[in-house]
N, C-alpha and C positions, 0 to 999 in steps of 0.2 A: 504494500500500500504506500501509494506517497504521500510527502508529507502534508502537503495542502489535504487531501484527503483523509487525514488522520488529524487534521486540527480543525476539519467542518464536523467530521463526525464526534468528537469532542465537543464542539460548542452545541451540537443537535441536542446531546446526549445532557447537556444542563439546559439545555432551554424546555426541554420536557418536564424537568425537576419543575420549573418557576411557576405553573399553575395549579399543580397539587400542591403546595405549600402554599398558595396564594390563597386556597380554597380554606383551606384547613383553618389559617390564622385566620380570615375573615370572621368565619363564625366565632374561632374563641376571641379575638380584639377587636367582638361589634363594636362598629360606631355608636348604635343605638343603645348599647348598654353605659357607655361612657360620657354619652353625648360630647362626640368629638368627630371633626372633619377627618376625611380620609390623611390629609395633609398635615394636620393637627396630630393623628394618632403616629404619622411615620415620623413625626417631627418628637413626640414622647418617646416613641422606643430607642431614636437614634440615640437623645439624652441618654436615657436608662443604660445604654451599653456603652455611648464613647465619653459620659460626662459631659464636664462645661466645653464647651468649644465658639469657636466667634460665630456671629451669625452667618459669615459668610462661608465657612465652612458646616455651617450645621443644613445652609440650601446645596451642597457639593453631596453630601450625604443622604439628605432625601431626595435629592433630584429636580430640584426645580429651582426657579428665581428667586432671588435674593425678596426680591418685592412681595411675591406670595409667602415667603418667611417672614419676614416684618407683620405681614398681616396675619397670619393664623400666630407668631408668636405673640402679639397684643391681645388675641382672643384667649389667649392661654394665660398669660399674666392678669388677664381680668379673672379667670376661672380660680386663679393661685397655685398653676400646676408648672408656673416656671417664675426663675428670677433672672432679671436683665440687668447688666453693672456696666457699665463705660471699661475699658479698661483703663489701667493705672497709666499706663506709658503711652500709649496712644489713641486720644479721647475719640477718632473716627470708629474704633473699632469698639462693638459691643458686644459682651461676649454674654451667652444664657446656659442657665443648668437647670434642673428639677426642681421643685420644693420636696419638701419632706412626704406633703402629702399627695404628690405626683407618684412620688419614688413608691409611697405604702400601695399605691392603687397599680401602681406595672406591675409589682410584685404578685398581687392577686392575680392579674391577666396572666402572668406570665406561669404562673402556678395552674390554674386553668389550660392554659395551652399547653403544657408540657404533659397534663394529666390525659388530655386529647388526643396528643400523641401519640402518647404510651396505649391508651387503648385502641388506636389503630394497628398498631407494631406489635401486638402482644399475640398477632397469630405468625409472626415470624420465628423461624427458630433462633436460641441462642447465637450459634453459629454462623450463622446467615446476619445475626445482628453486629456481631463481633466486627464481619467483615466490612458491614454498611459504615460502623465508626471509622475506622483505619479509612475508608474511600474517603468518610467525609472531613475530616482532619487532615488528610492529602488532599481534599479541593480545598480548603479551607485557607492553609498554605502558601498556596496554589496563586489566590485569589490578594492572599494578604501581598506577594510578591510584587501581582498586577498593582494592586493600591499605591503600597510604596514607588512606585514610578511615575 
């Protein structure tokens, strides 16, 4: 196999991944339970995992415009599920993190989702589970490589 041909079927083979996972977390990170925009909730979990980070890098992480961050993050600091600070050295830049009671309510989402999971996965065998970890900790990797660049 060539290599172009071994790097399409690699990216097929994740792009298959991206709407069974998209399905699964939907139901366990409804909107409707949190009452939160779609943009609003990917902008909480990005918090939840990568911390304080500047606004401009928290729209690089969920995907969209700096402009629709400022706005879902104003809706969220009116909710109190995030704090905005200027930073210290350079007042252009605003950097946002969680509240406390941001952090308490992923934690339940994310306790829910992992339990959702687990009862999908629980007709897999051990073995067969073993090896899904090692795959996904080698895309994980993988992916962190692509990041850093």
């Amino acid at each position: 196999m060539k290599e172009e041909e071994i790097r399409n079927e690699a990216i097929s083979s994740m792009i298959k991944i991206i709407p069974w996972f998209r399905n699964v977390a939907s139901s366990a990170f409804s909107n409707k339970v949190f009452d939160l925009t779609r943009i609003q909730l990917l902008m909480v979990m990005a918090l939840y995992y990568h911390g304080a980070v500047s606004m401009g890098t928290l729209a690089k992480l969920v995907g969209t415009s700096n402009e629709q961050v400022t706005r879902a993050a104003n809706r969220l600091q009116e909710k109190e599920y995030v704090i905005k600070e200027q930073d210290k050295y350079n007042r252009r830049i605003v950097n946002i993190y969680l509240s406390e009671k941001a952090k308490e309510q992923v934690k339940d989402i994310e306790d829910r989702y992992l339990q959702q999971i687990k009862e999908i996965f629980d007709i897999i065998p051990i073995e067969d589970m073993k090896k899904l970890a090692e795959s996904a900790d080698f895309i994980c990797g993988i992916l962190d490589r692509i990041d850093e660049q």
